[in-house]
N, C-alpha and C positions, 0 to 999 in steps of 0.2 A: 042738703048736706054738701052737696059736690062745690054749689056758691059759694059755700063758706071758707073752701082749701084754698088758701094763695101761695103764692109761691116763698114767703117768709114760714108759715105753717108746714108746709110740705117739706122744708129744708130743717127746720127745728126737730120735727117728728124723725128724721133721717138721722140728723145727727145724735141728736139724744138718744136714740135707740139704741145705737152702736156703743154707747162708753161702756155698758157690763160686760160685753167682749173682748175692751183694750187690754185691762189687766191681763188676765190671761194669756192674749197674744205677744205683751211687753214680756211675760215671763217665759214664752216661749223661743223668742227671738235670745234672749239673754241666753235660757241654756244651749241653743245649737249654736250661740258665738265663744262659750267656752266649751265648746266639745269641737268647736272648729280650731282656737287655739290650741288646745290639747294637740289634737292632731299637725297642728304645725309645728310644735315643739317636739312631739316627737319625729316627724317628718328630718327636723335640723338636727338633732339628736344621733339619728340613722346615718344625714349625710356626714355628720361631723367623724362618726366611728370610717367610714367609708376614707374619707379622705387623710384620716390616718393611718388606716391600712395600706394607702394609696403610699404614703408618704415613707413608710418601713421597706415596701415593696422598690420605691423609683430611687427615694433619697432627694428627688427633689425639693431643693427649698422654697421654692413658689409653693408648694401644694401647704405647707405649713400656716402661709398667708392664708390663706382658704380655711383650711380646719381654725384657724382663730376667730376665724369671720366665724362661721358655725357655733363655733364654741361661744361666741358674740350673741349671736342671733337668739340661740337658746337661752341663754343666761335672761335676754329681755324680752323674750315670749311668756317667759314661766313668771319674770319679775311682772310683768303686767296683769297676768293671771292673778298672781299672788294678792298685790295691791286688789285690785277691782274685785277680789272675792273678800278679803278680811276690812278692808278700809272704806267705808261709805266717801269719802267726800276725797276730794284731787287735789295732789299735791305741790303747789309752784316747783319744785325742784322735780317731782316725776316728770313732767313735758321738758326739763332742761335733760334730766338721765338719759329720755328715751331719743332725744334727737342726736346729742354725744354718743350713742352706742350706734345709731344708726347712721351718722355719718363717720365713726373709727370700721363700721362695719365698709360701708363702700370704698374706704381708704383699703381694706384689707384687699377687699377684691383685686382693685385697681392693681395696689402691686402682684397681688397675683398672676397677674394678668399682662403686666406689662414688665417687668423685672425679668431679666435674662436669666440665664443658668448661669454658675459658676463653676 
């Protein structure tokens, strides 16, 4: 019996063994990656109330740059949630929405960041 294992056999047996597991673990990784964006959206959510609080408090107008960005952020954590839970298949314009929110989001920053007080 031992003569007859080669290393094409041995690799087939390995492989093929494993695929009733894939499933499962596919559906596994999917829920802790929308229970991770949950938590990142509410994470943005949190920062966003904070830095409006922040914002009542100082009066500064950079921090409002900031809460937009949040307010950004959130809008397309929850939009990609949304999409990737009700929509099976991907949409040419969602890869165009989420790179424009993610680059008006770094613009936010930016001037937050680099914009004087007045």
């Amino acid at each position: 019996m031992l003569e007859n294992l080669t290393l094409s056999t041995l690799a087939s047996v390995f492989l093929y063994s494993n695929f009733t597991t894939i499933p499962l673990q596919l559906e596994f990784i999917g829920i802790v990656e929308n229970l991770e964006s949950l938590l990142i959206g509410i994470f943005s959510i949190i920062l966003l109330f904070l830095s409006i609080s922040t914002y009542k408090k100082t009066g500064l107008k950079n921090i409002l740059y900031a809460a937009t960005a949040f307010a950004l952020f959130t809008f397309d954590v929850f939009l990609e949630l949304i999409i990737e839970r009700y929509y099976s298949v991907t949409y040419p314009m969602q890869d165009l929405l989420h790179t424009s929110i993610t680059l008006a989001i770094l613009g936010l920053f930016f001037l937050s960041v680099v914009r004087t007080a007045r």
